[in-house]
C-alpha positions as CSV (number, residue, x, y, z in Angstrom):
1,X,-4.2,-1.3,20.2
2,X,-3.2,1.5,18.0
3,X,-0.3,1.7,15.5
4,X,2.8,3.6,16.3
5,X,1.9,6.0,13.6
6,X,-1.5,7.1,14.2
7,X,-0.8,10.8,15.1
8,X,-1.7,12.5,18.8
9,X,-4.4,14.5,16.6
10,X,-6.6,11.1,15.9
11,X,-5.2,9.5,19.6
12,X,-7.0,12.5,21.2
13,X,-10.4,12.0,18.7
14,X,-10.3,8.2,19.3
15,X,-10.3,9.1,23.2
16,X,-13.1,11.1,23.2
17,X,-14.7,8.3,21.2
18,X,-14.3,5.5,23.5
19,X,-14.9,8.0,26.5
20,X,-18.3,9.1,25.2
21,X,-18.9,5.2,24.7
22,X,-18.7,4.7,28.5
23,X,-20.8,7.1,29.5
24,X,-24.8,6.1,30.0
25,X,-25.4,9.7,31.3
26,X,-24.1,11.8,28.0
27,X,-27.2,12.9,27.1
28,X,-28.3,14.7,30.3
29,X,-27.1,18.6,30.1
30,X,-27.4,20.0,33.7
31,X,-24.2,21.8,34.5
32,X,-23.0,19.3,37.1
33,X,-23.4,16.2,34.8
34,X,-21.9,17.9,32.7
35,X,-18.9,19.4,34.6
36,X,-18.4,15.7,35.7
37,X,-18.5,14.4,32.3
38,X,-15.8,16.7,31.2
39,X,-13.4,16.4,34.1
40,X,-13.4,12.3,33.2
41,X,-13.5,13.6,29.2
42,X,-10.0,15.8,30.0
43,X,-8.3,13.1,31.6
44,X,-9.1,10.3,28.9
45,X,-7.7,12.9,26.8
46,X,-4.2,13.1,28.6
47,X,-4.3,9.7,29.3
48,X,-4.3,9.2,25.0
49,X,-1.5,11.3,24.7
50,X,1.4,8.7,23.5
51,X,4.8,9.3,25.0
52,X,7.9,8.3,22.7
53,X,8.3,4.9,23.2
54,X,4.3,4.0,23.4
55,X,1.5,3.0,21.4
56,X,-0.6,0.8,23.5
57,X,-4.8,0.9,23.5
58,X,-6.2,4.4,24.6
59,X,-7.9,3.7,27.5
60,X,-11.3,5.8,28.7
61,X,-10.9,7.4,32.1
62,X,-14.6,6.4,33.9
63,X,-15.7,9.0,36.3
64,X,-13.8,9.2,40.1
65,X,-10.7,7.5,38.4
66,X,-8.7,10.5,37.8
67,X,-5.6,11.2,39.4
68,X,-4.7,13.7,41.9
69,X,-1.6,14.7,39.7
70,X,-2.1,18.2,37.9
71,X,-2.8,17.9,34.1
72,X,0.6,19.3,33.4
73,X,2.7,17.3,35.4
74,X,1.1,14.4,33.6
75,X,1.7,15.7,30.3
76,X,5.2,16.3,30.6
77,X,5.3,12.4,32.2
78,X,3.9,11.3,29.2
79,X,5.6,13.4,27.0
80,X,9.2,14.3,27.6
81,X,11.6,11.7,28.3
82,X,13.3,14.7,30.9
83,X,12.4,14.8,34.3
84,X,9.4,17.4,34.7
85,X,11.0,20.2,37.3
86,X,8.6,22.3,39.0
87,X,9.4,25.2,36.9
88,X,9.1,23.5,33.7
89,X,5.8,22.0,34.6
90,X,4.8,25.5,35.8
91,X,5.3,26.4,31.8
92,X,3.2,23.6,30.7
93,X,0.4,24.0,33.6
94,X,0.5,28.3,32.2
95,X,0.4,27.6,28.8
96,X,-2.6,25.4,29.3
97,X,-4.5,28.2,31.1
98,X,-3.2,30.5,28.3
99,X,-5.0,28.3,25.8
100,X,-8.2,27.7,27.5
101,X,-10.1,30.2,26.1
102,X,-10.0,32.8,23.6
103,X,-13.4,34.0,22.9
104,X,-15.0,33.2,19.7
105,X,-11.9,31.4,17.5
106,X,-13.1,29.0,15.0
107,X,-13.1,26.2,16.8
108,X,-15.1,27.7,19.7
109,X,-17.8,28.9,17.3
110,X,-18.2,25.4,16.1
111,X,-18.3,24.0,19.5
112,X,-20.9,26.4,19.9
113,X,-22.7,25.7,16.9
114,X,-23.3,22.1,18.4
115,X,-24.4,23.2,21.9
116,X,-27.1,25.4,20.2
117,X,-28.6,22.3,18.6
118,X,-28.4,20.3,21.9
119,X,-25.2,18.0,21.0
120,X,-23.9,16.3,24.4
121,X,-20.3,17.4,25.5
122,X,-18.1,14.8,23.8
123,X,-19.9,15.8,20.6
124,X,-19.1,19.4,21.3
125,X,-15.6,19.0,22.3
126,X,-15.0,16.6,18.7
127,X,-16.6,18.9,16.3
128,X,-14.4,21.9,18.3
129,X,-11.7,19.6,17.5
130,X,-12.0,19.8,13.4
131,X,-11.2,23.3,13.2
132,X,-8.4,23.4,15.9
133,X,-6.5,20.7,13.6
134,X,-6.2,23.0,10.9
135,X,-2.2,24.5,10.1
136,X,-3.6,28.4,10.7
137,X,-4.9,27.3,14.5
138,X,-3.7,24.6,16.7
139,X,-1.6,22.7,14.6
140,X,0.7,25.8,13.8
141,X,2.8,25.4,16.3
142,X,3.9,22.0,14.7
143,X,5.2,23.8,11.6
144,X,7.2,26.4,14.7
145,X,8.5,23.6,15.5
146,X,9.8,22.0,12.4
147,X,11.0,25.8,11.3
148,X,13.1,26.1,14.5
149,X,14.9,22.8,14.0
150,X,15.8,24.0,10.4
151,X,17.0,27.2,11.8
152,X,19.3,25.1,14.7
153,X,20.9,23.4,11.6
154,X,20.7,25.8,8.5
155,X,20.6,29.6,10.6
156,X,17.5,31.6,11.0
157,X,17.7,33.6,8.0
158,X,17.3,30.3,5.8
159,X,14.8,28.2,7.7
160,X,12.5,31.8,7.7
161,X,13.0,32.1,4.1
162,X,12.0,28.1,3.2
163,X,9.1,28.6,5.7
164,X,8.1,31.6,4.4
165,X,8.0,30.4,0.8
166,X,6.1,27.0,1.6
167,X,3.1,28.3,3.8
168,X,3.1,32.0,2.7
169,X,3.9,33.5,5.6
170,X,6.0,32.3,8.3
171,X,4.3,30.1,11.1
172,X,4.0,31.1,14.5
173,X,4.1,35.0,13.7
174,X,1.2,37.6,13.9
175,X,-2.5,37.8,15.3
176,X,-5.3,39.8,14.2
177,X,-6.2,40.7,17.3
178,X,-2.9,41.6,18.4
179,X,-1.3,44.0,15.6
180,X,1.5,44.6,18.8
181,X,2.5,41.8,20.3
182,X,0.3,38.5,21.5
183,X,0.0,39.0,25.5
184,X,-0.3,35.5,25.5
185,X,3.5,34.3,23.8
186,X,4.9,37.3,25.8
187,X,4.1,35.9,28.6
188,X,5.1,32.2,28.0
189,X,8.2,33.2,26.0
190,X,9.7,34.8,28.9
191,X,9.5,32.2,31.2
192,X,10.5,30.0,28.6
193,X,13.8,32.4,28.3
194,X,14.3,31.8,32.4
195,X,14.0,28.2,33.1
196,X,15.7,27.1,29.5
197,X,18.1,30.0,29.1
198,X,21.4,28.2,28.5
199,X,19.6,25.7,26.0
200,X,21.2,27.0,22.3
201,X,16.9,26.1,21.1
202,X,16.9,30.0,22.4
203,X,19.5,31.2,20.2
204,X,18.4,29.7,17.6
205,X,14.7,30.8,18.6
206,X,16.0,34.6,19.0
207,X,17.8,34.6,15.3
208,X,14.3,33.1,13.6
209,X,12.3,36.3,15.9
210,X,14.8,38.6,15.0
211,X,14.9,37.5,10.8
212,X,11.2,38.0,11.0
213,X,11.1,41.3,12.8
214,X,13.6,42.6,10.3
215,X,11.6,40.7,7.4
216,X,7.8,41.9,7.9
217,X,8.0,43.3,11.8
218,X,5.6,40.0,12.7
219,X,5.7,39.4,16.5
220,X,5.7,35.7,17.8
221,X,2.1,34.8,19.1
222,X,1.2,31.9,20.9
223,X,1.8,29.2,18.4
224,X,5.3,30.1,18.2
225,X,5.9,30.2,22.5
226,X,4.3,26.3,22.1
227,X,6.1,25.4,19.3
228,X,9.4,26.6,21.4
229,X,8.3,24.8,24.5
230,X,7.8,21.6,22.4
231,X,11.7,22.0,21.2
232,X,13.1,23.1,23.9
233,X,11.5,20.1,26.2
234,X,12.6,17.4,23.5
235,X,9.3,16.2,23.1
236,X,7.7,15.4,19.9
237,X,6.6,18.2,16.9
238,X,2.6,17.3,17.7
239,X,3.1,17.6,21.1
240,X,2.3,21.2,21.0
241,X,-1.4,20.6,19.4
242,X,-1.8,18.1,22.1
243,X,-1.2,20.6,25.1
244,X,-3.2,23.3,22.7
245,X,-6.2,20.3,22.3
246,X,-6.5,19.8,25.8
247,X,-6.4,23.1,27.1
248,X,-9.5,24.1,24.8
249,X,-11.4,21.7,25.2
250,X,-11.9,22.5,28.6
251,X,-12.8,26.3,27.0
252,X,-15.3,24.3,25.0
253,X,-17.0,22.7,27.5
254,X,-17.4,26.3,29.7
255,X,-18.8,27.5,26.4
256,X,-21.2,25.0,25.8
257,X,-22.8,25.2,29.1
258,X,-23.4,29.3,28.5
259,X,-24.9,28.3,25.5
260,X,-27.4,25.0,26.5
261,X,-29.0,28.0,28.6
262,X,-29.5,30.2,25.1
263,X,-32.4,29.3,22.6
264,X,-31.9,26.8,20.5
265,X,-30.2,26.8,17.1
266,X,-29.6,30.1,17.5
267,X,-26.6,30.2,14.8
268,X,-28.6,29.3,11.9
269,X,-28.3,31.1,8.5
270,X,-29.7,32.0,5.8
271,X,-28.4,31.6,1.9
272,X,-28.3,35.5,0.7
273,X,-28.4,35.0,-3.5
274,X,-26.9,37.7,-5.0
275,X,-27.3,38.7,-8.9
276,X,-24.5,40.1,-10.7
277,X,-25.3,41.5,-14.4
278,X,-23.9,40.1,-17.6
């Protein structure tokens, strides 16, 4: 049993914990143990993910016992107290394909990092998980989340400025890879502005884009779209890292079986000492 308070961040960890646990097999590394491995992994892992009113054990999912029902329909079951439409769920099934992969982020590099020395897939997928927890990747859309409910009560031009001021810049806005526009939010943003587009979360979601544009010129990226969904569904501020978590860590293990074919410990560096004079 765990407390009502431990967050979905540790939920997902202690899954992947106990999952590893019940499997005698972890250590063998051919591609269809270890696509097995991670298909039970994924579904221990939505299986953690607390609804509202819940807190009971987190329970492993042993290998043949997943469900037929998609990932995303089962998220939003777990997560929203709403009834999951099929176009809603369709949101939640793209934004998890969205967030599978995205080359070499941080947390992919790490989860990389451990496949080159060998690590088994539940190793992989936790240390992917300590860079993904960070506020500048897949926690981010938390603090979207938390902006856009200030902006529903304060106005946009208010909740930008406190967000702004507290984290530097304001979350959910710009990419480095994407100086135009993350394809990735644009795509999840407008079918989030079809299927909710009577809900006043979208005005007040338009009023923080538009403060920013006229602020820095910043366009929304993904965190922002998943920060949006998890308002907009009425499910809880985590729940975006949650969806973000899950989605990766199925990037992770796709990752780690290109790299168990690479040599080993191919990442590691070398200490360059540098001398500056006096």
């Amino acid at each position: 049993m765990l407390p009502e308070l431990v967050s979905v961040r540790d939920r997902l960890r202690v899954a992947v914990v106990l999952a590893s646990e019940h499997e005698p097999f972890r250590s063998d590394l051919s591609v269809g143990n270890v696509v097995s491995t991670a298909r039970s992994l994924i579904a221990s892992m939505v299986d953690a993910v607390p609804t509202p009113t819940r807190a009971e054990a987190v329970t492993p999912v042993l290998d043949g016992q997943a469900t037929s029902a998609s990932i995303a329909s089962r998220l939003w079951a777990l997560l929203s107290a709403r009834a999951g439409t099929t176009r809603a769920v369709a949101i939640v099934n793209a934004a998890l394909v969205l967030l599978a992969d995205h080359e070499l982020a941080t947390s992919t590099m790490a989860a990389r990092i451990a496949a080159s020395a060998r690590s088994d897939v539940f190793s992989v997928v936790l240390t992917g998980m300590g860079p993904l927890a960070g506020p500048l990747h897949g926690s981010a859309s938390g603090l979207v989340h938390q902006t856009l409910t200030d902006a529903a009560s304060r106005g946009a031009r208010a909740a930008v400025a406190t967000a702004a001021e507290r984290h530097g810049s304001v979350p959910g806005f710009g990419h480095p890879l994407y100086p135009n526009g993350d394809p990735r939010a644009a795509l999840l943003l407008a079918q989030l502005a079809e299927v909710f587009a009577d809900a006043p979360e979208m005005d007040a979601a338009n009023a923080v884009m538009s403060a920013v544009d006229l602020r820095s010129r910043a366009k929304p990226n993904i965190d922002f779209a998943l920060g949006l969904l998890s308002v907009l569904a009425h499910i809880p501020s985590d729940a975006g890292e949650a969806i973000f978590t899950i989605a990766r860590a199925a990037g992770w293990v796709a990752h780690a079986i290109e790299e168990y074919r690479e040599p080993v410990l191919r990442f590691r560096g070398r200490a360059v000492r540098r001398y500056f004079p006096g």
